[in-house]
Steps between C-alpha positions, in 0.01 A plus 500: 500500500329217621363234217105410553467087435540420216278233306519336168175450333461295137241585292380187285350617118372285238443697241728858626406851345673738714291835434677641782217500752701269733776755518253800540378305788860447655538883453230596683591305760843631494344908467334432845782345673375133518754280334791514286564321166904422559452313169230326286579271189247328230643143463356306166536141491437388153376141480823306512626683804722773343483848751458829355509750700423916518515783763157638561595854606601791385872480632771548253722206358748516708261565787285222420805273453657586807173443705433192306800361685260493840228315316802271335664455813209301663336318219822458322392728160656768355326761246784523270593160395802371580633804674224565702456163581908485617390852658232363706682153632821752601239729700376158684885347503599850700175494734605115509854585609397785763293269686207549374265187403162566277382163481583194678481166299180413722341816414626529142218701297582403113279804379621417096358122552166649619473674230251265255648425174316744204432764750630876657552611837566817670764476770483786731778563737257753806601659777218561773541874627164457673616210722857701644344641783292184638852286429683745701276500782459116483878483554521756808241244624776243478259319207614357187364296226409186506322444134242654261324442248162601272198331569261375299155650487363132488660478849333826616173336466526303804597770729174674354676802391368464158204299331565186288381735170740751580770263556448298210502817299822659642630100445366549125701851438794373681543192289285480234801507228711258648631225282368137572 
């Protein structure tokens, strides 16, 4: 089975009260075939930099520990202490050994120093199911990837795909609760 790509999005919260709406969202999306959660953890930073963290699905334990170990593997954290934490450097030490290299020093993503200080975030390990068939027939077209990337919608204004007000409010909602 072939896997769609597979993108890791972090989810900034000041002040974090999962009611589980983000998760009924990611299981819609999942009911109609769109994306897959592979795995999605709440991180808490308290205000001198100490990481708690907590699976946000309905997985088991061992599940959720066990799938932690993908999440742990690229932003070196593990969701049971120590062990998960040894659990998830072993998964990238073996990917590491294969061959396999998830980030180079020049591209080094430190997701855990993004995090502010004081605040949450949701990191959520997706798979794209939506996006298999236009990869595949990008590659029988001999294409590839070159880079991508979200753009703002203060950039769409200059293309005249949106209006400054809309932008500015899609800007607001997008950011809004960011620490300064």
């Amino acid at each position: 089975m072939a896997i769609g790509p597979v993108q890791l999005l972090v989810l900034g919260f000041t002040h974090p009260e999962f009611h589980g709406e983000i998760i009924t969202e990611l299981e819609r999306l999942r009911e109609s075939d769109t994306v897959r959660v592979i795995d999605a953890l709440a991180v808490h930073k308290g205000a001198e930099g100490e990481i708690e963290v907590v699976h946000l699905s309905n997985l088991s334990k061992d599940e959720a520990i066990e799938l932690g170990t993908k999440v742990g593997a690229l932003v070196g954290l593990g969701i049971e202490g120590e062990e998960g934490l040894i659990a998830g450097a072993e998964a990238g030490g073996a990917a590491a050994a294969d061959g396999v290299e998830v980030f180079s020093d020049d591209e080094a993503w430190d997701v855990l120093e993004d995090i502010p200080n004081d605040s949450a975030a949701a990191l959520i390990l997706l798979e794209h199911h939506w996006a298999v068939p236009l990869r595949d027939a990008i590659a029988r077209a001999n294409g590839f990837r070159i880079s991508d990337g979200f753009i703002s919608p203060l950039d769409l204004v200059e293309i005249g795909l949106i209006s400054r007000e809309e932008a500015q409010d899609l800007h607001a909602l997008e950011t809004s609760h960011q620490p300064a």
